[in-house]
ZALUM-969238 format. One record per residue: residue in one letter; x, y, z of N, C-alpha, C in turn. Coordinates in Angstrom, 3 decimals, decimal comma. Example, Ala and Ser with C-alpha at 12.3 -4.5 7.8 and 13.67 -1.06 7.14 Angstrom:
BEGIN
+-----+----------+----------+----------+----------+----------+----------+----------+----------+----------+
! res !   n.east !  n.north !     n.up !  ca.east ! ca.north !    ca.up !   c.east !  c.north !     c.up !
+-----+----------+----------+----------+----------+----------+----------+----------+----------+----------+
!   A !   13,190 !   -5,690 !    7,800 !   12,300 !   -4,500 !    7,800 !   13,200 !   -3,300 !    7,800 !
!   S !   12,850 !   -2,250 !    7,080 !   13,670 !   -1,060 !    7,140 !   12,900 !    0,030 !    7,870 !
+-----+----------+----------+----------+----------+----------+----------+----------+----------+----------+
END
This chain:
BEGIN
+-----+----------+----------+----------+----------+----------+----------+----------+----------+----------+
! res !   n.east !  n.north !     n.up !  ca.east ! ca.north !    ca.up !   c.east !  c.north !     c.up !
+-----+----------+----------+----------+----------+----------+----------+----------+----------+----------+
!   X !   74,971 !  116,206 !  102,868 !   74,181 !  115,148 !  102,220 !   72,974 !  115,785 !  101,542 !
!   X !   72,990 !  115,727 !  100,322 !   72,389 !  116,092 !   99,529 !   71,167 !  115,157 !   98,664 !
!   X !   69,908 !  115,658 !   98,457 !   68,660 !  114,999 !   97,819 !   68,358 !  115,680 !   96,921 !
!   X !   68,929 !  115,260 !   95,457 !   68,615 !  115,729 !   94,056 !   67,329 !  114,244 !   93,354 !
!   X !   66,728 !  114,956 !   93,309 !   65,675 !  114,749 !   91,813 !   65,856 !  114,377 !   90,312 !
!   X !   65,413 !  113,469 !   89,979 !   65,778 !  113,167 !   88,722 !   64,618 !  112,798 !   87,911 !
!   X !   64,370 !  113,105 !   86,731 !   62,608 !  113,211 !   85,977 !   63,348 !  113,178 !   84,097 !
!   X !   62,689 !  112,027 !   83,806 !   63,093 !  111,900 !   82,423 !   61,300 !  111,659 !   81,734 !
!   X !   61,378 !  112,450 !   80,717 !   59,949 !  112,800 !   79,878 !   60,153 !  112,383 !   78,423 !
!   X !   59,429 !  112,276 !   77,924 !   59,128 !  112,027 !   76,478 !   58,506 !  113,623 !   75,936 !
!   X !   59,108 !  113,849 !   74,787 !   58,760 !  114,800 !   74,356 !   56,726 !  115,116 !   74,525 !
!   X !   56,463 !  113,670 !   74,067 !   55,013 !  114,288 !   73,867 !   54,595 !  113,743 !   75,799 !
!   X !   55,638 !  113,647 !   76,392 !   54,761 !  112,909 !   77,855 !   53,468 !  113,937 !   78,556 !
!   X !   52,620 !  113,826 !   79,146 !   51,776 !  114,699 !   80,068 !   51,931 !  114,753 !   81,252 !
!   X !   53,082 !  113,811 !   81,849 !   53,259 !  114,132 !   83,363 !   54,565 !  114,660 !   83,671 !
!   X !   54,952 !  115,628 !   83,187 !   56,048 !  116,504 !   83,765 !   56,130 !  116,711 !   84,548 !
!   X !   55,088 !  117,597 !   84,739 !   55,337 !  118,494 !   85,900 !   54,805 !  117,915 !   87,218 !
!   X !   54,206 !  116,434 !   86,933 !   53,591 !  115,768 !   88,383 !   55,186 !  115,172 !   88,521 !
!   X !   55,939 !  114,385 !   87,640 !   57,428 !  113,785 !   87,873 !   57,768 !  115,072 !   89,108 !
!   X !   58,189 !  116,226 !   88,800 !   58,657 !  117,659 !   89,634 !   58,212 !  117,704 !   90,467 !
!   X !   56,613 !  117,893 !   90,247 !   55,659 !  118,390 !   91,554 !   56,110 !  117,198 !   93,068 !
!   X !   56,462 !  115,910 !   92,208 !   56,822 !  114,832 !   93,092 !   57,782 !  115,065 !   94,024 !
!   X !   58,722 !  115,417 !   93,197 !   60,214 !  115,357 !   93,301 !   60,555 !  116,269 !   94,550 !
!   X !   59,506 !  117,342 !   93,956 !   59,850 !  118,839 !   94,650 !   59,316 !  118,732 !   96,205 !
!   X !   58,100 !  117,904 !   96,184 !   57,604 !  117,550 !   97,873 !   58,373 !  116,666 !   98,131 !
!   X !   59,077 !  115,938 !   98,269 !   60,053 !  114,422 !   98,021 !   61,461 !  115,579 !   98,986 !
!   X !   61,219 !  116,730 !   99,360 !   62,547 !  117,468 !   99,481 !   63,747 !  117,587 !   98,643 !
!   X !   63,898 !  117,016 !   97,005 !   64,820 !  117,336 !   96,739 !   65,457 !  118,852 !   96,361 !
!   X !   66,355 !  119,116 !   96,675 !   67,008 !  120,429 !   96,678 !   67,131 !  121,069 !   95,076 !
!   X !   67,162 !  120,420 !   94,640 !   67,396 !  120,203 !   92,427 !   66,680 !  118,973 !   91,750 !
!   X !   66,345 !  119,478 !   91,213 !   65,563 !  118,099 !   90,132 !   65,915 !  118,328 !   88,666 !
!   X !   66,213 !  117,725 !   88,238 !   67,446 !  117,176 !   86,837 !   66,417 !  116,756 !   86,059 !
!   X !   66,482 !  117,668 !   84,749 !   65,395 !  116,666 !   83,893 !   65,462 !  116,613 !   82,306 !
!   X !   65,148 !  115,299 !   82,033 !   65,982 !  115,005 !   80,908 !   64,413 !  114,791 !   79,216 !
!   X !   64,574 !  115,735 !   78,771 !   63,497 !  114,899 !   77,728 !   63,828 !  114,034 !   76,270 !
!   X !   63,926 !  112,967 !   76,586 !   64,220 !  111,494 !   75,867 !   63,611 !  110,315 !   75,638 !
!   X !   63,726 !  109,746 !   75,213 !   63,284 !  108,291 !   75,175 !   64,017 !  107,718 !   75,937 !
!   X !   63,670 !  106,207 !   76,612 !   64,935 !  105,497 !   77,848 !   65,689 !  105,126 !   77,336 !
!   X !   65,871 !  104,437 !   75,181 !   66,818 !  104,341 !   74,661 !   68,105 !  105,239 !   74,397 !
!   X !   67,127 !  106,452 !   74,122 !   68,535 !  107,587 !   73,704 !   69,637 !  107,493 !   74,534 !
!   X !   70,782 !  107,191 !   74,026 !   72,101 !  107,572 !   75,133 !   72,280 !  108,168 !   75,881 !
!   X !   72,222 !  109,835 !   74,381 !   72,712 !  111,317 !   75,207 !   71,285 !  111,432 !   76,146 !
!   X !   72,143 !  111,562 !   77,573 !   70,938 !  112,686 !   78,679 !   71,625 !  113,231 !   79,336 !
!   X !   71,898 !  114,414 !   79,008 !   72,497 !  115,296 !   80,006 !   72,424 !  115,648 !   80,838 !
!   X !   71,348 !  115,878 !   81,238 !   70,781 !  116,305 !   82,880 !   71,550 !  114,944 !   83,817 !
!   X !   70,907 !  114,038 !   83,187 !   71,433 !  113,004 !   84,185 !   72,801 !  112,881 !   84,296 !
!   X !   73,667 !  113,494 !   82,969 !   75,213 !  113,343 !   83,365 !   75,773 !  114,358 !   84,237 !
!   X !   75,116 !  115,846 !   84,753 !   75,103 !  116,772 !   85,038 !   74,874 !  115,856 !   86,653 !
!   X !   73,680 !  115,509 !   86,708 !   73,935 !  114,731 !   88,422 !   75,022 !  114,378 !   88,938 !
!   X !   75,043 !  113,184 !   87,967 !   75,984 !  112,129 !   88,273 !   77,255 !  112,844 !   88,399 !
!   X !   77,891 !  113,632 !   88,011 !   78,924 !  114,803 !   88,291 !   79,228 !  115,295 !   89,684 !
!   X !   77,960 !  115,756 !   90,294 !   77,917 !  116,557 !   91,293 !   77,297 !  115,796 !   92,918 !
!   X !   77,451 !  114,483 !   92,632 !   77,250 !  113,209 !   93,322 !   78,108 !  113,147 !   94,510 !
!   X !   77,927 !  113,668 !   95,526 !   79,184 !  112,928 !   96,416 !   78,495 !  111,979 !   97,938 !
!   X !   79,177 !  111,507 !   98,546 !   79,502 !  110,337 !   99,728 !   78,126 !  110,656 !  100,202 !
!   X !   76,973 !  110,165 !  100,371 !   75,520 !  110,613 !  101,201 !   75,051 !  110,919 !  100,731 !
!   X !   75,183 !  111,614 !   99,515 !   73,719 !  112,100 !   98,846 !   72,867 !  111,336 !   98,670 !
!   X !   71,619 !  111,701 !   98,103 !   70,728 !  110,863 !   97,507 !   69,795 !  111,291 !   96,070 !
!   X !   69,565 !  109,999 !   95,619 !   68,959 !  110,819 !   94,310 !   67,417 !  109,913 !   94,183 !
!   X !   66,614 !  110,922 !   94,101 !   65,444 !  110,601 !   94,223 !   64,639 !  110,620 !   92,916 !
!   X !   63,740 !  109,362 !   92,294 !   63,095 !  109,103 !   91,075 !   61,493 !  109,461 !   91,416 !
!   X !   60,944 !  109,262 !   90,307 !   59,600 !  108,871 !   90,579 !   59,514 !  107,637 !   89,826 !
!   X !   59,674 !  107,014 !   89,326 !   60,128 !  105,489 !   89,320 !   61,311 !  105,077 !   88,502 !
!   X !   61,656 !  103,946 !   89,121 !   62,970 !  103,367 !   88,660 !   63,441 !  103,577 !   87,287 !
!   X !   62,059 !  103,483 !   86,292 !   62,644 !  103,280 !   84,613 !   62,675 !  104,685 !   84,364 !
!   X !   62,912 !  105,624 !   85,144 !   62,986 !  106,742 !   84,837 !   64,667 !  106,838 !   84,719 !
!   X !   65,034 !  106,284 !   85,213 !   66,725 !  106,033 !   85,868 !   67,351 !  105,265 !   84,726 !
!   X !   66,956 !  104,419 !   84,302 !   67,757 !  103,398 !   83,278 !   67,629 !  103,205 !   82,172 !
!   X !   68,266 !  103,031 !   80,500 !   67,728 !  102,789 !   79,784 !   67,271 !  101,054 !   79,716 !
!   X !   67,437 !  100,485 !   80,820 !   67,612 !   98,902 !   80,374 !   67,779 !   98,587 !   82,094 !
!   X !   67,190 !   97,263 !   81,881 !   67,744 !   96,481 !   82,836 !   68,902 !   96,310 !   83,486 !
!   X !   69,729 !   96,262 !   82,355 !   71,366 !   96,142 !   82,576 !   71,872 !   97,306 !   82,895 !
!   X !   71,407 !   98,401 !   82,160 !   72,185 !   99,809 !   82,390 !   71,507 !  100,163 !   83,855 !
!   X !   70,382 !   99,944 !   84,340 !   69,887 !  100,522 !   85,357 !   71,147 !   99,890 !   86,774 !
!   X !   70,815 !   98,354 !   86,521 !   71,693 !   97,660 !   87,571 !   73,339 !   98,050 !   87,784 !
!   X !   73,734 !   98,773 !   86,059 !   74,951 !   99,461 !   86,688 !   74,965 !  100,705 !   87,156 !
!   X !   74,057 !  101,382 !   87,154 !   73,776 !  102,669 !   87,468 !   74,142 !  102,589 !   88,794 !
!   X !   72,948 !  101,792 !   89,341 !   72,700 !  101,506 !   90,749 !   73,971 !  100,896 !   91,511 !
!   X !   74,829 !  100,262 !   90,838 !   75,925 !   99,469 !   91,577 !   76,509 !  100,575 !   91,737 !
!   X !   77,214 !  100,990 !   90,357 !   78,178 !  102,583 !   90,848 !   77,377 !  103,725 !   91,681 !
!   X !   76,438 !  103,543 !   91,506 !   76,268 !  104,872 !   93,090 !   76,242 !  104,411 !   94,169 !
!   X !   76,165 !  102,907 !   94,703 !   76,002 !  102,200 !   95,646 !   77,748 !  102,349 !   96,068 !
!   X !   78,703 !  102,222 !   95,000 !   80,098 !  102,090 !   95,148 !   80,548 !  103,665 !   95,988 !
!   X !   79,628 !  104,138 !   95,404 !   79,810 !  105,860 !   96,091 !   79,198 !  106,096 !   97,293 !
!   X !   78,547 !  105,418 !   98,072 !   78,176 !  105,307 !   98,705 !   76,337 !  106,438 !   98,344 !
!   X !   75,620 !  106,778 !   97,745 !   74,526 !  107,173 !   96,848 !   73,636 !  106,394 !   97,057 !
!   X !   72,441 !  106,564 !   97,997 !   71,276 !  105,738 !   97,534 !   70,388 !  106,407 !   96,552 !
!   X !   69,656 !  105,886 !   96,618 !   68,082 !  105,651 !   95,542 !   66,937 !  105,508 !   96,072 !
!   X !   66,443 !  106,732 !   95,785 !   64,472 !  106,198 !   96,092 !   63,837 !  106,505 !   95,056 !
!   X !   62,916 !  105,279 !   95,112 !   61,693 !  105,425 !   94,192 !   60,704 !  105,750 !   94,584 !
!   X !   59,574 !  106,954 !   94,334 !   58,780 !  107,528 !   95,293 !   57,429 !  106,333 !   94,959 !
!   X !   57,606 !  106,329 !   93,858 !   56,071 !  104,976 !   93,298 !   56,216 !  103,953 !   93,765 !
!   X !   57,119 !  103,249 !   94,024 !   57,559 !  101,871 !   94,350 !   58,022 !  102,203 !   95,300 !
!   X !   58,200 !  103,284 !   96,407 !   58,618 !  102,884 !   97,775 !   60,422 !  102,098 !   98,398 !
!   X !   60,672 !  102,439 !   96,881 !   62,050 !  101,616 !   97,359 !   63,241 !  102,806 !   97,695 !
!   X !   64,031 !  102,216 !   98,638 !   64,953 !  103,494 !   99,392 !   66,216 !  102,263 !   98,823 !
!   X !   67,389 !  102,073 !   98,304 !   68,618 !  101,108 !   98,034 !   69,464 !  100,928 !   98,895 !
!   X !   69,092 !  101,835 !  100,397 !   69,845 !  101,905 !  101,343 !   69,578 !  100,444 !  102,678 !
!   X !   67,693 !  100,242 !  102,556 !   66,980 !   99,315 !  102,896 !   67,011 !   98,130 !  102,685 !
!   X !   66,121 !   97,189 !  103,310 !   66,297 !   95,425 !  103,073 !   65,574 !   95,222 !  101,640 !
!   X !   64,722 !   96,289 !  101,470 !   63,776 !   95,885 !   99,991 !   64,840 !   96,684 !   98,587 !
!   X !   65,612 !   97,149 !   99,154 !   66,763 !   97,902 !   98,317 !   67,587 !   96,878 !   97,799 !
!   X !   68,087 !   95,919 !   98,813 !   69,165 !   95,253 !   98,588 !   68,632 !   94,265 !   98,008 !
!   X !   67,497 !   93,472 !   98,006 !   66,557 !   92,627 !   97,400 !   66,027 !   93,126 !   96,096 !
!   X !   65,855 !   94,565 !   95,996 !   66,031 !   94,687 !   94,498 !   67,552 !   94,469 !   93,454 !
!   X !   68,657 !   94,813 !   94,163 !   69,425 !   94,215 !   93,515 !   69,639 !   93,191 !   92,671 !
!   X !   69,277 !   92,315 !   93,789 !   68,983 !   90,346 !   93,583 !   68,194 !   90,303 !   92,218 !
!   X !   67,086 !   90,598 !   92,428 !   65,872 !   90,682 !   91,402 !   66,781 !   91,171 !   90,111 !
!   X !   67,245 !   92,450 !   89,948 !   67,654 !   93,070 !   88,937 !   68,578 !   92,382 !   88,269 !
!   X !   69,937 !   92,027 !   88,923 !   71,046 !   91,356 !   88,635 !   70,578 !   89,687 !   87,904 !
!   X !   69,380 !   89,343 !   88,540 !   68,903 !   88,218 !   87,358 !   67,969 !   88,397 !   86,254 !
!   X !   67,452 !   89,333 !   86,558 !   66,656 !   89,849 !   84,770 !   67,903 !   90,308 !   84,201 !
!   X !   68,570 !   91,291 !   84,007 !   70,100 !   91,541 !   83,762 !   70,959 !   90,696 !   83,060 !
!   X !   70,916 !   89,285 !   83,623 !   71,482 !   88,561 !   83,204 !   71,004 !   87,600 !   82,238 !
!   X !   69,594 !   87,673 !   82,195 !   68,541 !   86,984 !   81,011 !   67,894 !   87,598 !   80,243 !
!   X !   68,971 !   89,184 !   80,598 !   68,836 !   90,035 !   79,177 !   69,984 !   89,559 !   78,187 !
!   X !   71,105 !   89,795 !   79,556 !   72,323 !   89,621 !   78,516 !   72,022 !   87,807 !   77,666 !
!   X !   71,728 !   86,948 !   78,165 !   71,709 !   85,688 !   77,907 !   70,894 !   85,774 !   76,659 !
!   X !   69,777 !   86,187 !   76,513 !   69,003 !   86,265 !   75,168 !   69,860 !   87,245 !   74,300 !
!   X !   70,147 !   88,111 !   74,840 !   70,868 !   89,455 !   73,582 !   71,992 !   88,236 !   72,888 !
!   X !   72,626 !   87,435 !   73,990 !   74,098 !   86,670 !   73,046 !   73,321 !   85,307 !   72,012 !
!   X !   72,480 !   85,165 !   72,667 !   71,762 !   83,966 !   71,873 !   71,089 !   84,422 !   70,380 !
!   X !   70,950 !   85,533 !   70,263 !   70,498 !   86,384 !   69,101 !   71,570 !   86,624 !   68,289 !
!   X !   72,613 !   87,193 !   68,819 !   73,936 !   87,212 !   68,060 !   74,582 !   85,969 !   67,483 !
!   X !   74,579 !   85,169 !   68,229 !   75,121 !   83,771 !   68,022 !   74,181 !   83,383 !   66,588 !
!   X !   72,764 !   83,582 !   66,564 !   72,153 !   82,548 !   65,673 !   72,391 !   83,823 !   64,331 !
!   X !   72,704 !   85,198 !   65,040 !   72,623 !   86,059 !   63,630 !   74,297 !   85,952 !   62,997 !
!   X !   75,258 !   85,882 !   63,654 !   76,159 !   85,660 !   63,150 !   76,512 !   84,115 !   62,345 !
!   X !   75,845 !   82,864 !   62,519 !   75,629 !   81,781 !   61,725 !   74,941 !   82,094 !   60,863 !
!   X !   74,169 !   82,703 !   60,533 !   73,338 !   83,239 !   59,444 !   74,267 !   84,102 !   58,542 !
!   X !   75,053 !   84,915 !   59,303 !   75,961 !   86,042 !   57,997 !   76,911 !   84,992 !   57,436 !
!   X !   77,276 !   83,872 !   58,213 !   78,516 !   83,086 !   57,890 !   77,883 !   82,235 !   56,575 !
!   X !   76,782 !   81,624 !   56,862 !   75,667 !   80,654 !   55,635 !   75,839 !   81,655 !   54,935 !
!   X !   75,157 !   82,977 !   55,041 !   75,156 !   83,910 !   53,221 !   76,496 !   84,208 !   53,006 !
!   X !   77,318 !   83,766 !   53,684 !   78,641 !   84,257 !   53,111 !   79,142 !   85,334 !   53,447 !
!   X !   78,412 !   86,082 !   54,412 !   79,134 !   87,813 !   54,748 !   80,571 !   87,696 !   55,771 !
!   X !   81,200 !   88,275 !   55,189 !   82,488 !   88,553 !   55,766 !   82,536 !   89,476 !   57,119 !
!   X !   82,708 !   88,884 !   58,118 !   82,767 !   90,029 !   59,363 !   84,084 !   90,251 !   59,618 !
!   X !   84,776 !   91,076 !   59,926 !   85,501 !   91,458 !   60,263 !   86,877 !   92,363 !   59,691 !
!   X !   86,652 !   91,765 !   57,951 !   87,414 !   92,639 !   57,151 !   87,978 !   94,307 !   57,504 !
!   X !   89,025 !   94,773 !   57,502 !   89,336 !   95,957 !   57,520 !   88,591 !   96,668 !   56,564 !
!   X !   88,002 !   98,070 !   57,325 !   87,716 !   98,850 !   56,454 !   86,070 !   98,428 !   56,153 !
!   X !   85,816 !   97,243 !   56,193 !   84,287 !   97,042 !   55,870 !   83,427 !   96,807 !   57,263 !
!   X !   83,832 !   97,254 !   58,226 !   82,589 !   97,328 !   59,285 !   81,793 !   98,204 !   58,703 !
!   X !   80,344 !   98,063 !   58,967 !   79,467 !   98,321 !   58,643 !   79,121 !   99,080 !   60,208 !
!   X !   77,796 !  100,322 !   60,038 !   77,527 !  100,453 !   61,092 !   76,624 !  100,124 !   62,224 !
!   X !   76,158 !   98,979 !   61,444 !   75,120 !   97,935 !   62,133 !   76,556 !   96,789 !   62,941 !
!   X !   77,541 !   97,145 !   62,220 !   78,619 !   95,804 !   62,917 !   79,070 !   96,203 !   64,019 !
!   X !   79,081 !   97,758 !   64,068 !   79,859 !   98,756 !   65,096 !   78,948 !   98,324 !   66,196 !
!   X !   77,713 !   98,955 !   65,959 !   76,937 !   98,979 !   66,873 !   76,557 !   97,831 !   67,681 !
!   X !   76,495 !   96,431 !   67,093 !   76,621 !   95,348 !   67,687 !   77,988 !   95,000 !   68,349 !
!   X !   79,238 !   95,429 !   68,086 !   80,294 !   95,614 !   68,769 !   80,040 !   96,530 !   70,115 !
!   X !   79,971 !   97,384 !   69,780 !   79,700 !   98,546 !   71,182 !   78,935 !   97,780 !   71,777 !
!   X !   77,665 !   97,285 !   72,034 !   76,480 !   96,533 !   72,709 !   76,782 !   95,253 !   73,354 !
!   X !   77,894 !   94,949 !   72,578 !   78,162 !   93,165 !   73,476 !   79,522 !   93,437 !   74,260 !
!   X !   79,959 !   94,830 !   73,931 !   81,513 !   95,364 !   74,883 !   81,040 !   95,950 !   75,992 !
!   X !   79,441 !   96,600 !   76,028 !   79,014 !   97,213 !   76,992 !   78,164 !   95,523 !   78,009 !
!   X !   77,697 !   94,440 !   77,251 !   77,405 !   93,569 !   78,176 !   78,487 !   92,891 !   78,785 !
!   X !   79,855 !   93,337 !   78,467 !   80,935 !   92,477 !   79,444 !   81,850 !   91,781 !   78,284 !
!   X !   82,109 !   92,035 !   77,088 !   82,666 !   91,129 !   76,236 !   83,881 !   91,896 !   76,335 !
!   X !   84,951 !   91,269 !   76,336 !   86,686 !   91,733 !   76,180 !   86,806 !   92,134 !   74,699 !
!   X !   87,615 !   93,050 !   74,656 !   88,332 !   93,122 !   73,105 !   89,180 !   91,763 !   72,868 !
!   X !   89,207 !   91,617 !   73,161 !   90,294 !   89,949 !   73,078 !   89,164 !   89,311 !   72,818 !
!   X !   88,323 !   89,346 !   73,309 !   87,090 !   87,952 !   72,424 !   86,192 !   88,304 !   71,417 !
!   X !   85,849 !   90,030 !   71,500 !   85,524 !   90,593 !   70,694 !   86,267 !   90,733 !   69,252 !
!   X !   87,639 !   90,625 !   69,184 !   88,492 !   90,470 !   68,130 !   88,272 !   88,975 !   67,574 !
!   X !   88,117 !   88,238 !   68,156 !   88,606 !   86,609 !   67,888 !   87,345 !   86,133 !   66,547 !
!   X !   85,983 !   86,922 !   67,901 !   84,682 !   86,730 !   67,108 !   84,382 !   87,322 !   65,688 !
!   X !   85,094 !   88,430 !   65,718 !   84,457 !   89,539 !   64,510 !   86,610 !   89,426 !   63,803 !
!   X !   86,914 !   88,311 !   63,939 !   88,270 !   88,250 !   63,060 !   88,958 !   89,276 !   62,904 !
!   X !   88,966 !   90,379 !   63,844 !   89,562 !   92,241 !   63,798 !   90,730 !   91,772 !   64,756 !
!   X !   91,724 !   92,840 !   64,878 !   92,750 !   93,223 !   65,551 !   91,770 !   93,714 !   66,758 !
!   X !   92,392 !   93,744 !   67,798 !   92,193 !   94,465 !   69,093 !   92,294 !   95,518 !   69,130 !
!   X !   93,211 !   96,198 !   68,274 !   93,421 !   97,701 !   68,270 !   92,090 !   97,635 !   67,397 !
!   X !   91,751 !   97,426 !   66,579 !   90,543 !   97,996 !   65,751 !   89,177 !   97,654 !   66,093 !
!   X !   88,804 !   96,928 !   67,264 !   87,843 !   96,515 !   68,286 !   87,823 !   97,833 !   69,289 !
!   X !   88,562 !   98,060 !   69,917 !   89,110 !   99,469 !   70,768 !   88,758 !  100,704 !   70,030 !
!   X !   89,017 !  101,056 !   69,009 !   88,883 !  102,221 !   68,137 !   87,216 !  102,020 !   68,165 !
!   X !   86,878 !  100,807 !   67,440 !   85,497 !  100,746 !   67,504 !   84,347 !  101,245 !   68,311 !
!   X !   84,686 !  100,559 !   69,598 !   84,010 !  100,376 !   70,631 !   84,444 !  102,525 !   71,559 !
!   X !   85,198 !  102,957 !   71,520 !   85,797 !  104,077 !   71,609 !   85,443 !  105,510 !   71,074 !
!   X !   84,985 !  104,820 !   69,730 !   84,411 !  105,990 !   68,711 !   83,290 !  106,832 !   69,495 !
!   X !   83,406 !  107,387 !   70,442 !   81,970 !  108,179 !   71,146 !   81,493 !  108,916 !   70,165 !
!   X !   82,094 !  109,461 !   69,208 !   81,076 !  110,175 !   68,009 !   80,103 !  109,696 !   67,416 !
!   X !   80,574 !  108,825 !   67,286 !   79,937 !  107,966 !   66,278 !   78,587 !  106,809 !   66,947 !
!   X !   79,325 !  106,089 !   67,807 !   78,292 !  106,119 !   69,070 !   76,933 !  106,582 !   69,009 !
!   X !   77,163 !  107,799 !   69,572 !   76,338 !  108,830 !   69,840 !   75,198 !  109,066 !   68,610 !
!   X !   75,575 !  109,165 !   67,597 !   75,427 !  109,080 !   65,968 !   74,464 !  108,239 !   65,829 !
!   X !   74,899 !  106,864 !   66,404 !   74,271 !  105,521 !   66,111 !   72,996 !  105,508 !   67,026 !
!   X !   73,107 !  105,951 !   67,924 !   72,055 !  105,728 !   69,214 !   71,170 !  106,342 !   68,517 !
!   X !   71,219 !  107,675 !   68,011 !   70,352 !  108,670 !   67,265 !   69,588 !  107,947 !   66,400 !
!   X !   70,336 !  107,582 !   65,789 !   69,183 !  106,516 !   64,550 !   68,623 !  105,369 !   65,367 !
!   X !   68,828 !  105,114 !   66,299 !   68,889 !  103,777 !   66,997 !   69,173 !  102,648 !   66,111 !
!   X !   70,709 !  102,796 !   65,750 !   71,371 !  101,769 !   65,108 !   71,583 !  100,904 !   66,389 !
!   X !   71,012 !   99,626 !   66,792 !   71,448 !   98,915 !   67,621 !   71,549 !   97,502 !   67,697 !
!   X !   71,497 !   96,578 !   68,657 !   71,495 !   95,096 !   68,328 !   70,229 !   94,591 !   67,589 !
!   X !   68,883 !   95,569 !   67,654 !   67,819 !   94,982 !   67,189 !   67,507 !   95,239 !   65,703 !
!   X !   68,538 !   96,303 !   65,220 !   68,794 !   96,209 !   63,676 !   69,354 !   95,108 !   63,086 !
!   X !   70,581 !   94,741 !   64,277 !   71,768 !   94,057 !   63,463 !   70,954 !   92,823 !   63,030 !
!   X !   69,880 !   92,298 !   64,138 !   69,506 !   90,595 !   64,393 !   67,748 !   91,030 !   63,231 !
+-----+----------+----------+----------+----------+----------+----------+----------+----------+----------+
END
């Protein structure tokens, strides 16, 4: 059973090395560290953990939003290491995921989470009545746009099926799949931060 460290910085951040200095009294054995914004996709360090993760370990923050880009992404973070049996501590906030204030953060999370996702679809909804009034065509072959992609990827990652994702954006399923699939491109998009807050 293993206690790895995890420390995500901003290029221009000033507390690096207190994130470490933390980490490093905290007993973790490795500390993983990623310099990004919480939007950027790519973080390698953190995919480099998550790799080497097994049954008991633990992975130790110096706070939670260090861990997630989002509400939503954090709460799945946390579920799949919970599925692995993986807790979580937050050294600032005192929270261990193994604990009663662990499992009560869940609760908490799983309903901001869900009144993320609830506003993100309510944005789509009023922006897609809007492309339909000017007349924009969604779904045409060949004319996704990469503001369309990216709002595809974003509502497939909040839980939307290719089957409803097709129905909505008038595409084949196979070409919803390709879409949503494209990790190059993806990746590409995150970079610019082509995302739902362009599309709306």
């Amino acid at each position: 059973m293993a206690n790895y460290g995890y420390a995500r910085v901003s290029t221009s951040d000033q507390n690096e090395g207190m994130q470490i200095d933390a980490l490093t009294n905290a007993g973790c054995a490795k500390v993983f560290t990623d310099k990004a914004s919480g939007a950027k996709a790519s973080r390698p360090a953190l995919d480099e953990l998550l790799s080497k993760l097994t049954s008991g370990d633990t992975v130790t923050v110096w706070k939670l939003d260090r861990l997630g880009r989002s509400t939503v992404h954090l709460l799945k973070l946390l579920e799949d290491l919970k599925e692995r049996s993986v807790s979580v501590r937050s050294l600032s906030e005192g929270i261990d995921t193994n604990g009663s204030l662990g499992r009560f953060l869940f609760t908490i999370l799983a309903g901001v989470a869900e009144l993320e996702r609830e506003n993100i679809r309510q944005r789509v909804t009023c922006g897609l009545e809007k492309a339909k009034r000017d007349g924009v065509k969604l779904g045409r072959k060949e004319r996704f746009k990469a503001k369309d992609k990216a709002l595809i990827r974003r509502l497939h990652r909040l839980g939307d099926s290719y089957t409803k994702l097709s129905r909505q954006f008038n595409a084949s399923r196979s070409t919803i799949w390709q879409i949503v699939n494209d990790t190059e491109e993806a990746t590409f998009q995150h970079g610019r931060q082509a995302d739902l807050e362009d599309v709306l």
